[in-house]
Backbone as XML, in Angstrom:
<?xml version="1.0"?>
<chain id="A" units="angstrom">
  <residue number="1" name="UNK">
    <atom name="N" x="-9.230" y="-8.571" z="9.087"/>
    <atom name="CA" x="-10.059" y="-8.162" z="10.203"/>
    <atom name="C" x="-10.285" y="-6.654" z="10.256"/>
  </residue>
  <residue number="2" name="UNK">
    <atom name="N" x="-9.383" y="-6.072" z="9.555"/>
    <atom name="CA" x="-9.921" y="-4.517" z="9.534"/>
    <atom name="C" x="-10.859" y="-4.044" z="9.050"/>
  </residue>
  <residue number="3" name="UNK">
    <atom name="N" x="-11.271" y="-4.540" z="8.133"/>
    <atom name="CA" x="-12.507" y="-4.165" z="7.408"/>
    <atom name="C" x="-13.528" y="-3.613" z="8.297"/>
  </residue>
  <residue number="4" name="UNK">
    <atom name="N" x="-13.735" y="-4.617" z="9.454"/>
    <atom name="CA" x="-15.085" y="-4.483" z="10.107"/>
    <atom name="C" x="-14.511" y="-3.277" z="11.275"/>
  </residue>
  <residue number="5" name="UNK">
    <atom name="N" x="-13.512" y="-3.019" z="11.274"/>
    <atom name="CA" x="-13.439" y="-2.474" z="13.085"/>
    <atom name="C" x="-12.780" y="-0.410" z="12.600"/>
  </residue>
  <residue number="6" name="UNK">
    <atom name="N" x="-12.049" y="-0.315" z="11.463"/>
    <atom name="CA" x="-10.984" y="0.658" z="10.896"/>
    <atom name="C" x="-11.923" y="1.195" z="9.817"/>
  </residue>
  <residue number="7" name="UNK">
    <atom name="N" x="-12.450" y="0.805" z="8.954"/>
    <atom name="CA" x="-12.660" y="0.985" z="7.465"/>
    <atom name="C" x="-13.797" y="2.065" z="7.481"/>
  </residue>
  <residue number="8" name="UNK">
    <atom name="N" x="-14.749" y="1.978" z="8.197"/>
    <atom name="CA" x="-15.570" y="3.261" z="8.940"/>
    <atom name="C" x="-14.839" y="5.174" z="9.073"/>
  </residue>
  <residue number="9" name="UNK">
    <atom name="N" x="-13.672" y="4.544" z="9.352"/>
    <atom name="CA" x="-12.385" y="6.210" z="9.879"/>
    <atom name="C" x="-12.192" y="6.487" z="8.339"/>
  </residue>
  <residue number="10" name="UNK">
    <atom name="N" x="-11.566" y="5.691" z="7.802"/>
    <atom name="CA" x="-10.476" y="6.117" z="6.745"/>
    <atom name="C" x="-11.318" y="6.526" z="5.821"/>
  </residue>
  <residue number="11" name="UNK">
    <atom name="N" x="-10.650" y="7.720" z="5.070"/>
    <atom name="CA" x="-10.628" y="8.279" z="4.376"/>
    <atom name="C" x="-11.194" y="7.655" z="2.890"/>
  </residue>
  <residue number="12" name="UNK">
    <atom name="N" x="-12.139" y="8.016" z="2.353"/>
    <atom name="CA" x="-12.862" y="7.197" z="1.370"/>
    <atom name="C" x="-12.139" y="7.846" z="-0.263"/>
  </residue>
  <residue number="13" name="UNK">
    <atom name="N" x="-11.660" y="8.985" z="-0.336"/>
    <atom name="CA" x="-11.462" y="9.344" z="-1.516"/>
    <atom name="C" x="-9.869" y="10.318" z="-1.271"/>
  </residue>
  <residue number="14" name="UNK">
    <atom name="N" x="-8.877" y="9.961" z="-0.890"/>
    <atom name="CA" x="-8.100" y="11.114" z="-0.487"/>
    <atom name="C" x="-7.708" y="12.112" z="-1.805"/>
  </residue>
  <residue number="15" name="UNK">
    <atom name="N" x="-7.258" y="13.092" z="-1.108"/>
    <atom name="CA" x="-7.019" y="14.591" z="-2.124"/>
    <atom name="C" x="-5.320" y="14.577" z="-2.341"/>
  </residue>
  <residue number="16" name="UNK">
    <atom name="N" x="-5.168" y="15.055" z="-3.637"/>
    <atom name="CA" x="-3.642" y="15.166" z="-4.178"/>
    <atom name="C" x="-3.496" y="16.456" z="-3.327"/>
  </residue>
  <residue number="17" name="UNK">
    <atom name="N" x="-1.896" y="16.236" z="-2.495"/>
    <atom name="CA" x="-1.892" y="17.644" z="-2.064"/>
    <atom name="C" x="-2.551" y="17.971" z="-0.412"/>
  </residue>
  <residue number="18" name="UNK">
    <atom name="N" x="-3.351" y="17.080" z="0.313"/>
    <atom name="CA" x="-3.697" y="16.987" z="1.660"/>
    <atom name="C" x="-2.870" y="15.919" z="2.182"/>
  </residue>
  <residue number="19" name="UNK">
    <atom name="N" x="-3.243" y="16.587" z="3.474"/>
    <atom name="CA" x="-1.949" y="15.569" z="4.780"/>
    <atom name="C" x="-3.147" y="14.704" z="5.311"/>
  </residue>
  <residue number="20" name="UNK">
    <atom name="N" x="-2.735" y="13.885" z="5.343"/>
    <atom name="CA" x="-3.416" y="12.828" z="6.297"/>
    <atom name="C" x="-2.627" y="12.001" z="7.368"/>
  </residue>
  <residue number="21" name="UNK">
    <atom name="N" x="-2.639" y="11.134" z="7.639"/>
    <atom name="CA" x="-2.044" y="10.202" z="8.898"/>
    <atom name="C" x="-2.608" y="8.336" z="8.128"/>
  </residue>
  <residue number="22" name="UNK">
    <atom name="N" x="-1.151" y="7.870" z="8.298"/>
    <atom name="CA" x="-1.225" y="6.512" z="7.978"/>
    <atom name="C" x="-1.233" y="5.392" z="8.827"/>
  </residue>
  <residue number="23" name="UNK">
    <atom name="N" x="-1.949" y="5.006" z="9.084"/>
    <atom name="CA" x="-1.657" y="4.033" z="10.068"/>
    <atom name="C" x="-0.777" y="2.440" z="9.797"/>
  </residue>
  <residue number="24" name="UNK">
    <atom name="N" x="-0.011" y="1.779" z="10.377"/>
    <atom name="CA" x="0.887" y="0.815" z="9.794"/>
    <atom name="C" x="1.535" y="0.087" z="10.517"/>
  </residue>
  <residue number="25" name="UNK">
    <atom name="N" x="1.541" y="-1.094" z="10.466"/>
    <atom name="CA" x="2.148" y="-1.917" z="11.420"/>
    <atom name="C" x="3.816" y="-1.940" z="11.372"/>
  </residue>
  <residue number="26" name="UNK">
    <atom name="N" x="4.296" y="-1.334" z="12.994"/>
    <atom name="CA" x="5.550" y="-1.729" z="13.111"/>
    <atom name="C" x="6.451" y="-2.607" z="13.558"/>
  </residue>
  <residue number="27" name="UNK">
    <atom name="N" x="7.895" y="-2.632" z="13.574"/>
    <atom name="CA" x="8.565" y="-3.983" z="14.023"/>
    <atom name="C" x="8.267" y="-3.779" z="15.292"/>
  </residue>
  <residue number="28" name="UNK">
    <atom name="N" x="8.548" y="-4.899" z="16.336"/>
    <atom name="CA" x="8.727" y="-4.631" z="17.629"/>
    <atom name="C" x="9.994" y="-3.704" z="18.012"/>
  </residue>
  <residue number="29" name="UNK">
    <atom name="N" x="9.945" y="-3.523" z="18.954"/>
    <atom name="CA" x="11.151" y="-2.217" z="19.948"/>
    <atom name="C" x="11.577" y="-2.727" z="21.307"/>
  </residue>
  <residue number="30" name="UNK">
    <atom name="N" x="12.256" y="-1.738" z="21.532"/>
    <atom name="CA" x="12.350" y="-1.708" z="22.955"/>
    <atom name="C" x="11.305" y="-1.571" z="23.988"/>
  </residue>
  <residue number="31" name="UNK">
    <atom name="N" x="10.069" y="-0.576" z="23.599"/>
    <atom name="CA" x="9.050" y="-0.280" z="23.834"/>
    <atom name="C" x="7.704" y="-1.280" z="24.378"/>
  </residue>
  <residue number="32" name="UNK">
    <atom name="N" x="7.970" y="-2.009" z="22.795"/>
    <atom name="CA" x="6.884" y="-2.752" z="22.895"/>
    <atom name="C" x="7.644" y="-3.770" z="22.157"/>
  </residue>
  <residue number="33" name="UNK">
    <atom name="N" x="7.166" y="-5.066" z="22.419"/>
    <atom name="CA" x="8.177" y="-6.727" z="22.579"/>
    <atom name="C" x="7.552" y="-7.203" z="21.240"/>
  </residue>
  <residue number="34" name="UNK">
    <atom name="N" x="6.581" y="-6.490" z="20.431"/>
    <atom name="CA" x="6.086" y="-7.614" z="19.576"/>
    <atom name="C" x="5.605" y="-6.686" z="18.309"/>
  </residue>
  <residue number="35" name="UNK">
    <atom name="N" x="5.253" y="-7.043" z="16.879"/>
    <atom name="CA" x="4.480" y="-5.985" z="16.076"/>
    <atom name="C" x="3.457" y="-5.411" z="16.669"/>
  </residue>
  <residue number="36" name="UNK">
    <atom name="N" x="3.765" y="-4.032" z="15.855"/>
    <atom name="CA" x="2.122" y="-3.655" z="17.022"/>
    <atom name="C" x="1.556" y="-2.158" z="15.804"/>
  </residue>
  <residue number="37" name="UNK">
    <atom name="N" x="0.363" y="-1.716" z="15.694"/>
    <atom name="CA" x="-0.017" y="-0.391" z="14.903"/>
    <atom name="C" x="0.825" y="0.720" z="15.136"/>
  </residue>
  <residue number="38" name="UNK">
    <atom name="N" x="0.938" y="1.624" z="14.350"/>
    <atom name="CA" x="1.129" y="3.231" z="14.914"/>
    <atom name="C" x="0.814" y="4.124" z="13.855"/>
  </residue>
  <residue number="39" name="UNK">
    <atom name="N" x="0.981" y="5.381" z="14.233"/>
    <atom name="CA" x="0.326" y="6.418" z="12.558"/>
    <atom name="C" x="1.762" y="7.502" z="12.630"/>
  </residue>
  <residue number="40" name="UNK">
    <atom name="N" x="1.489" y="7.800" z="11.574"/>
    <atom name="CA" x="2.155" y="9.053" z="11.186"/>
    <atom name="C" x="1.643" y="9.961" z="10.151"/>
  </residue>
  <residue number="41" name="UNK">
    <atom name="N" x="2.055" y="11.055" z="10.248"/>
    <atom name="CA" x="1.213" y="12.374" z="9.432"/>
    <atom name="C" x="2.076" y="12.055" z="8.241"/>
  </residue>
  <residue number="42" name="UNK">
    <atom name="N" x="1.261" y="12.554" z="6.921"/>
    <atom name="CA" x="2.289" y="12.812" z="5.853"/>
    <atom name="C" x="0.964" y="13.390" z="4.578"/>
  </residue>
  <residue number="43" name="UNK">
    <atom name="N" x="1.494" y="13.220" z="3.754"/>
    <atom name="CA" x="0.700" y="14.310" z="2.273"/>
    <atom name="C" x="0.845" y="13.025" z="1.104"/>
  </residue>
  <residue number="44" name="UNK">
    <atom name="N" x="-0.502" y="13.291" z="0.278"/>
    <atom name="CA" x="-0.668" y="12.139" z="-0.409"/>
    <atom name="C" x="-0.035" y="13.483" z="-1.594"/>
  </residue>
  <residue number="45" name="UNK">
    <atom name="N" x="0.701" y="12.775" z="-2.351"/>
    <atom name="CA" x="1.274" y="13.876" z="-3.799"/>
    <atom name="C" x="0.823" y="12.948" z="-4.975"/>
  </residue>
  <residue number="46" name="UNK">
    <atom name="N" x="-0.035" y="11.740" z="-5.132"/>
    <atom name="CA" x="-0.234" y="11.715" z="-6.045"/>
    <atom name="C" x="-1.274" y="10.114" z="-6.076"/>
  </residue>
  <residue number="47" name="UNK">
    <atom name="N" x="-2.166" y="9.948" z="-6.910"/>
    <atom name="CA" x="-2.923" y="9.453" z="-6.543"/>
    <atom name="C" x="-3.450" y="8.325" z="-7.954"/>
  </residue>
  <residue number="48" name="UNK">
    <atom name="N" x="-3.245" y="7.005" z="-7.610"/>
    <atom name="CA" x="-3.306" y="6.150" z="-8.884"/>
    <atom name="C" x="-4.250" y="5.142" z="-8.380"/>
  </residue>
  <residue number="49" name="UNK">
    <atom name="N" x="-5.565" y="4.781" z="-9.462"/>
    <atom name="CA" x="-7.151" y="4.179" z="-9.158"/>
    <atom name="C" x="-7.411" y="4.391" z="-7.199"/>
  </residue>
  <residue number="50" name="UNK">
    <atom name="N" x="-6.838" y="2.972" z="-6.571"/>
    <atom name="CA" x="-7.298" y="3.035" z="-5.249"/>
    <atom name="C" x="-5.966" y="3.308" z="-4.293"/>
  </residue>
  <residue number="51" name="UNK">
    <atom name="N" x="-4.719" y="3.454" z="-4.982"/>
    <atom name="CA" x="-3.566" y="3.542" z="-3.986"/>
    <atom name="C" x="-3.016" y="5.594" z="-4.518"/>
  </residue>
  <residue number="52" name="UNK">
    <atom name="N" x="-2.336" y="5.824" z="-3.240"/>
    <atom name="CA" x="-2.092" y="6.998" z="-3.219"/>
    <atom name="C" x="-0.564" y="6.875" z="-2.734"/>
  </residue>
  <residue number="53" name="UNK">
    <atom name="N" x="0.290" y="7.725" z="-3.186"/>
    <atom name="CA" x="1.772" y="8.144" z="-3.033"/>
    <atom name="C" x="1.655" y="8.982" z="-1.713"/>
  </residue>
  <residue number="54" name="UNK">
    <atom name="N" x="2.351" y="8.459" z="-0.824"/>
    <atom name="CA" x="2.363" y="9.300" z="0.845"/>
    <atom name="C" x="3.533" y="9.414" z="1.035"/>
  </residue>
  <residue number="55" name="UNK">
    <atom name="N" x="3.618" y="10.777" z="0.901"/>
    <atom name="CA" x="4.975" y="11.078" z="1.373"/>
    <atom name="C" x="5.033" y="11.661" z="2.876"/>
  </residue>
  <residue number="56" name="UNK">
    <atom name="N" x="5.753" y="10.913" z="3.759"/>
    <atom name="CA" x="5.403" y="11.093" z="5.447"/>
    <atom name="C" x="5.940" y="12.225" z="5.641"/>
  </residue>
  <residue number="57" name="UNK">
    <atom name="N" x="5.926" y="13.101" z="6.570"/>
    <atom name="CA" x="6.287" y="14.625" z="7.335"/>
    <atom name="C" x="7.811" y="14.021" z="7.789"/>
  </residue>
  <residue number="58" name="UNK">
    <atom name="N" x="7.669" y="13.012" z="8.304"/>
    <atom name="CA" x="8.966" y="12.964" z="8.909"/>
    <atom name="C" x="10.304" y="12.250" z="8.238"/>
  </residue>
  <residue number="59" name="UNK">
    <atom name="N" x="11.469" y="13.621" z="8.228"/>
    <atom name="CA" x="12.308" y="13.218" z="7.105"/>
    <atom name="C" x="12.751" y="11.892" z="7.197"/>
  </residue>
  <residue number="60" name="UNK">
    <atom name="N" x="13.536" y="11.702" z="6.010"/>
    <atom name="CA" x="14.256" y="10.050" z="6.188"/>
    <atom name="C" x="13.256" y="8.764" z="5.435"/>
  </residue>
  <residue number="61" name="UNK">
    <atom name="N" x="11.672" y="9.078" z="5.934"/>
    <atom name="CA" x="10.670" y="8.295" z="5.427"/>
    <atom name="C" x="10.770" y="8.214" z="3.752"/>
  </residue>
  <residue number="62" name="UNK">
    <atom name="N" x="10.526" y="7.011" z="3.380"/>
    <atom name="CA" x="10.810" y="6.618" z="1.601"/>
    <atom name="C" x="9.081" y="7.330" z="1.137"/>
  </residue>
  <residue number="63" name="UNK">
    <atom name="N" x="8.617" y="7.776" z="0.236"/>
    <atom name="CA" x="7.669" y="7.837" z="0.137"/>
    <atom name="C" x="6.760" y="6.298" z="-0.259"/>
  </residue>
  <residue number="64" name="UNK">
    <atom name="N" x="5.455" y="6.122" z="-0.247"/>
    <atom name="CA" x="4.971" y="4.382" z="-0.393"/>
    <atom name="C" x="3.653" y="4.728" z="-0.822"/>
  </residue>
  <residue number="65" name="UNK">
    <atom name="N" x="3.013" y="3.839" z="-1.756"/>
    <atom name="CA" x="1.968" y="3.934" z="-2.286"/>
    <atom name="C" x="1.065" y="2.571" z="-1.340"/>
  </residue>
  <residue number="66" name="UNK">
    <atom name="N" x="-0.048" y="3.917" z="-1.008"/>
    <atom name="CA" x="-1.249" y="3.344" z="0.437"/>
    <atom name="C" x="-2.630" y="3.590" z="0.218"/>
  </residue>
  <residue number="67" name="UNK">
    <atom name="N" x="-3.341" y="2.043" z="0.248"/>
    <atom name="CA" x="-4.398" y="2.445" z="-0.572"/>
    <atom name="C" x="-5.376" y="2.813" z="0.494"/>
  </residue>
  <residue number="68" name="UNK">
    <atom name="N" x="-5.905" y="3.500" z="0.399"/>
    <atom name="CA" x="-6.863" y="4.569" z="0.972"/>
    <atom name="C" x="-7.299" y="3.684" z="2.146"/>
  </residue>
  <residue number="69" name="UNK">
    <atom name="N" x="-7.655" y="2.810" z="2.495"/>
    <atom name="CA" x="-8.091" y="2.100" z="3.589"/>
    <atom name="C" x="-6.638" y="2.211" z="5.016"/>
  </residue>
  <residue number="70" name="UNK">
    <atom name="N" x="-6.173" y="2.646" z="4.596"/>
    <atom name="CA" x="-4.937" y="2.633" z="5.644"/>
    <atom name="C" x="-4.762" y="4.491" z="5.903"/>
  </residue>
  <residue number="71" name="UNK">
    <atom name="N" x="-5.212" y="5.438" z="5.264"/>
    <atom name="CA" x="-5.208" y="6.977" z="5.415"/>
    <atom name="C" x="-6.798" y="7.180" z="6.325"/>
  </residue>
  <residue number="72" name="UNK">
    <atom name="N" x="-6.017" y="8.179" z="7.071"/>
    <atom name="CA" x="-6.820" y="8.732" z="7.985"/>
    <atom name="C" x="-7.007" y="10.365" z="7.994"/>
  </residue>
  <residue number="73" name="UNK">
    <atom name="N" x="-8.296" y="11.174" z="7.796"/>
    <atom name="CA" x="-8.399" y="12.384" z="7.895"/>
    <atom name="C" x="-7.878" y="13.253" z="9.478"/>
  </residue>
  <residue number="74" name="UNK">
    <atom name="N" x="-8.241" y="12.745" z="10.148"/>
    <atom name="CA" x="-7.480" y="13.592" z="11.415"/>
    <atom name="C" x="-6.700" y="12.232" z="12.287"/>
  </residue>
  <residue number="75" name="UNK">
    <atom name="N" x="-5.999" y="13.349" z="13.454"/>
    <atom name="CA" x="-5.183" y="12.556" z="14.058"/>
    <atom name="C" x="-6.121" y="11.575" z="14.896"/>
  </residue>
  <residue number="76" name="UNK">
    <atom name="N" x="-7.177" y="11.910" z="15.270"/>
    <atom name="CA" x="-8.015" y="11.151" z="16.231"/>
    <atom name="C" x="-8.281" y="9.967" z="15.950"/>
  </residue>
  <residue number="77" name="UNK">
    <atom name="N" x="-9.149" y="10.370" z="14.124"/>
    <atom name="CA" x="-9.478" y="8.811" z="13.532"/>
    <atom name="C" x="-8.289" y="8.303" z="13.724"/>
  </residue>
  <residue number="78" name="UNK">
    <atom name="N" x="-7.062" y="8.552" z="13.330"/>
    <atom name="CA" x="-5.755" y="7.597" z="13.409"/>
    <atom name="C" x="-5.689" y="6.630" z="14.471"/>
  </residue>
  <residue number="79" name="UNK">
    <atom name="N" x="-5.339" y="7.607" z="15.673"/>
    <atom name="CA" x="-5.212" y="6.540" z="17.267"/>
    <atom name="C" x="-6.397" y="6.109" z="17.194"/>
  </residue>
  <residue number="80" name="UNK">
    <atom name="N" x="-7.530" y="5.968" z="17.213"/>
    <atom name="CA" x="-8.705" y="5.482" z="17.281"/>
    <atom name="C" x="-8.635" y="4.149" z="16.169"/>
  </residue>
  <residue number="81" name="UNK">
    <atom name="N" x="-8.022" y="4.109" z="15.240"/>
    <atom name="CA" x="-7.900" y="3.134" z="14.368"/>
    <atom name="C" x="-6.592" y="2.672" z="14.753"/>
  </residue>
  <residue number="82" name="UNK">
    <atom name="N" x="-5.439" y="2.789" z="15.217"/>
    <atom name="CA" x="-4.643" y="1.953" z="15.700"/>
    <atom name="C" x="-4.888" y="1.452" z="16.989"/>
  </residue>
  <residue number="83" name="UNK">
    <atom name="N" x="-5.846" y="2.349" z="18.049"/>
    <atom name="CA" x="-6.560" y="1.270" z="19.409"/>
    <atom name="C" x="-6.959" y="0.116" z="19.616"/>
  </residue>
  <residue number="84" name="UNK">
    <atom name="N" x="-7.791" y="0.419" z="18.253"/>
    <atom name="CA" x="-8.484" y="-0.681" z="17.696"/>
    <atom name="C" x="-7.854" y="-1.679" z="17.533"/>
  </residue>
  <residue number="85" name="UNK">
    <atom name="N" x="-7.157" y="-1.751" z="16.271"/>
    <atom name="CA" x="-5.830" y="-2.505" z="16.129"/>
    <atom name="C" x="-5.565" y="-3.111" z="16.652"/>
  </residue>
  <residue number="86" name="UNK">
    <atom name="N" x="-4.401" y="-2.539" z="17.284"/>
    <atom name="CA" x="-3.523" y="-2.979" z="18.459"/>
    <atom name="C" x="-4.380" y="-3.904" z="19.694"/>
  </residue>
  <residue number="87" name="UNK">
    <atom name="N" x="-5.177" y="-3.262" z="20.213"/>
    <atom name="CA" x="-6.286" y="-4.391" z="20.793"/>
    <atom name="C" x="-6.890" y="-5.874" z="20.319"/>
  </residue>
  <residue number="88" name="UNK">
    <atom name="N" x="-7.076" y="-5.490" z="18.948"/>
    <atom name="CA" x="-7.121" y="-6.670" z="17.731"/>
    <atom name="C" x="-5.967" y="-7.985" z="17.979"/>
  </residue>
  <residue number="89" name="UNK">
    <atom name="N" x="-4.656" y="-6.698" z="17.723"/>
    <atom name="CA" x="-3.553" y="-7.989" z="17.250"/>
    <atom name="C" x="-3.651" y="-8.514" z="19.201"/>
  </residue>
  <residue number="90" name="UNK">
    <atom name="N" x="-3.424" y="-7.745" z="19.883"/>
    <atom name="CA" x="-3.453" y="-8.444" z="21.138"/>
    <atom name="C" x="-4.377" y="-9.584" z="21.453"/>
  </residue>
  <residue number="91" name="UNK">
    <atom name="N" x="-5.425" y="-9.711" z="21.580"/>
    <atom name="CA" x="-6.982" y="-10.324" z="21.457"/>
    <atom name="C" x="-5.670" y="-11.574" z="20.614"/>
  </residue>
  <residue number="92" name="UNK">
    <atom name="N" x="-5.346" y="-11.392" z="19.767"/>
    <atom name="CA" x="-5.181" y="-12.246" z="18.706"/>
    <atom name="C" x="-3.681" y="-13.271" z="18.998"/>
  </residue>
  <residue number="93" name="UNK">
    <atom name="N" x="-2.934" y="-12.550" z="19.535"/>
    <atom name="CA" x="-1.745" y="-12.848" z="20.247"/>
    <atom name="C" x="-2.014" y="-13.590" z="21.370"/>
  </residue>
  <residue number="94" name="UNK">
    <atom name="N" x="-3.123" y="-13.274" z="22.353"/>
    <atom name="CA" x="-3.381" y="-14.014" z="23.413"/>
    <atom name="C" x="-3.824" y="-15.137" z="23.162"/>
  </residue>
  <residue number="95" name="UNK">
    <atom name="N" x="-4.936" y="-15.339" z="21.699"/>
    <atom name="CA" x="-5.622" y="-16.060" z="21.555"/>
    <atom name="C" x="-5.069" y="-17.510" z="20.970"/>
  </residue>
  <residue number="96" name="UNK">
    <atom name="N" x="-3.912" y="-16.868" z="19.951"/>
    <atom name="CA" x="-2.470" y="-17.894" z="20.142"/>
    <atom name="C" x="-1.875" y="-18.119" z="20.941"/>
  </residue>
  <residue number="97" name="UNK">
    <atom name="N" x="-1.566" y="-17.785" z="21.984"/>
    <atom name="CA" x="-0.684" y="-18.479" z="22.830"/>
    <atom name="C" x="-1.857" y="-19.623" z="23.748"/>
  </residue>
  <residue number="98" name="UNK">
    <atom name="N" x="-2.758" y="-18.864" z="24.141"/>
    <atom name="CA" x="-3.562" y="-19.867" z="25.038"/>
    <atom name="C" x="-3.291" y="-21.108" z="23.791"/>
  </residue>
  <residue number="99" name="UNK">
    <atom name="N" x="-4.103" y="-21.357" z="22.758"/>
    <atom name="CA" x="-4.047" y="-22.064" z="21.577"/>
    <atom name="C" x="-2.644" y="-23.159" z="21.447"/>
  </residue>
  <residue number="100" name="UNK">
    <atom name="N" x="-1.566" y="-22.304" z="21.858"/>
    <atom name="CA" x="-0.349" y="-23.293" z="22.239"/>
    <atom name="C" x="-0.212" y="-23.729" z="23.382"/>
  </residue>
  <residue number="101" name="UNK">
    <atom name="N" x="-0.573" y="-22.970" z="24.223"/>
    <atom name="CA" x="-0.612" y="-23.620" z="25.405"/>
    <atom name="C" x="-1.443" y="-25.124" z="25.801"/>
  </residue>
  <residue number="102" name="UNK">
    <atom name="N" x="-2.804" y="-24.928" z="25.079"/>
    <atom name="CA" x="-3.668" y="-25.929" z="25.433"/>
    <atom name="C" x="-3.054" y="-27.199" z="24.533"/>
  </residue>
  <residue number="103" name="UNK">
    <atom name="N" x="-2.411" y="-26.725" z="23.506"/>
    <atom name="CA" x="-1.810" y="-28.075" z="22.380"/>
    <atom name="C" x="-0.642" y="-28.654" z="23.027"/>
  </residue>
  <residue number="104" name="UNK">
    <atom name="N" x="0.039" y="-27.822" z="23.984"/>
    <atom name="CA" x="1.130" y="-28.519" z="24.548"/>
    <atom name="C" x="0.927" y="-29.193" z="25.662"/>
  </residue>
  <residue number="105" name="UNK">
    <atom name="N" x="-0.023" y="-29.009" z="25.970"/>
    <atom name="CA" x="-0.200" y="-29.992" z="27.488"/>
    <atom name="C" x="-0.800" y="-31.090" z="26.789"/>
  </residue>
  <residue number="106" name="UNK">
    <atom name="N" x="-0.226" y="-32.303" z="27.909"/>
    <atom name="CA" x="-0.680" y="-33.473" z="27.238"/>
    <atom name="C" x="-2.458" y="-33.675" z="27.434"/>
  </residue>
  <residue number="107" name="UNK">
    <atom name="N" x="-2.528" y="-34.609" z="26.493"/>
    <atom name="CA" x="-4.430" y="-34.901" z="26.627"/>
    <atom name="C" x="-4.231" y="-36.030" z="27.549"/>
  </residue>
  <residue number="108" name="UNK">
    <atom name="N" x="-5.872" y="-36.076" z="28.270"/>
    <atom name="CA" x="-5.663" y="-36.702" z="29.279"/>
    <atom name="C" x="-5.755" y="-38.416" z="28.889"/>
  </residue>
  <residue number="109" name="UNK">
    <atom name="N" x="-5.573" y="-39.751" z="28.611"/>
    <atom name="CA" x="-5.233" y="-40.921" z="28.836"/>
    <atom name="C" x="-6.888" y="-41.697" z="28.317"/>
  </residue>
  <residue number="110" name="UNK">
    <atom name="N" x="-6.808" y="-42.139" z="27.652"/>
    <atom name="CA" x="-8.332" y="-42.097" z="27.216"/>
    <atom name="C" x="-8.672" y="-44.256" z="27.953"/>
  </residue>
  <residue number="111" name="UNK">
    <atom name="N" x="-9.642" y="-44.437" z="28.456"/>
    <atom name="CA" x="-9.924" y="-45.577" z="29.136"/>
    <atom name="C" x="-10.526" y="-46.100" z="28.538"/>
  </residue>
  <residue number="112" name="UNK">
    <atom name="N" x="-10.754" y="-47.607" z="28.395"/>
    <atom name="CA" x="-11.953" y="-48.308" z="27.496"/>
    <atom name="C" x="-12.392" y="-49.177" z="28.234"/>
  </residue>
  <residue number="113" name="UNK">
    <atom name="N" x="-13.670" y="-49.125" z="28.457"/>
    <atom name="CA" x="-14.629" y="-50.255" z="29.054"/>
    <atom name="C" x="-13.676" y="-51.899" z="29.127"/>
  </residue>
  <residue number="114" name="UNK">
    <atom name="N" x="-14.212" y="-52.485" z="30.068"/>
    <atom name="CA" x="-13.640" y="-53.769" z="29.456"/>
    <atom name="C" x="-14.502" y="-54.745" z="28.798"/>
  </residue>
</chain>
């Protein structure tokens, strides 16, 4: 589903050596009860056909090879592409549960002429 709503922001060709912001789905938290988007800044150091080596700003992070559809040139496109998102998976979360909901109630008793 990203294609149509994200793929517009991101970054079409990233540069060896520029910082960008990744956007990426995380576990749930304390925060928030369920997976959900978020971004972080980091520097692409190296760059192979459509995936790029991102090494994140913030220590501790493993570096991960991210193919350009997930890098973002500023912080804005980022939240703007995880809004999106996150609105997405919600939309999508709701749209399952109603979906269970309606499967768990019984159907109503079907009658036949006599």
């Amino acid at each position: 589903f990203y294609k149509h709503s994200i793929y517009p922001l991101c970054v079409k060709n990233p540069l060896k050596g520029e910082f960008y912001w990744n956007v990426y789905i995380a576990d749930p938290t304390a925060e928030c009860n369920h997976a959900h988007y978020k971004y972080a800044k980091g520097k692409v150091t190296q760059n192979w056909e459509k995936d790029h080596l991102f090494k994140y700003v913030e220590t501790g992070w493993k570096k991960l090879w991210i193919p350009h559809e997930w890098l973002f040139a500023t912080e804005a496109c980022a939240r703007d592409a995880t809004a999106m998102l996150n609105a997405q998976l919600a939309g999508d979360q709701e749209e399952s549960r109603t979906s269970a909901d309606a499967n768990a109630r019984p159907s109503p008793e079907r009658t036949e002429a006599p």
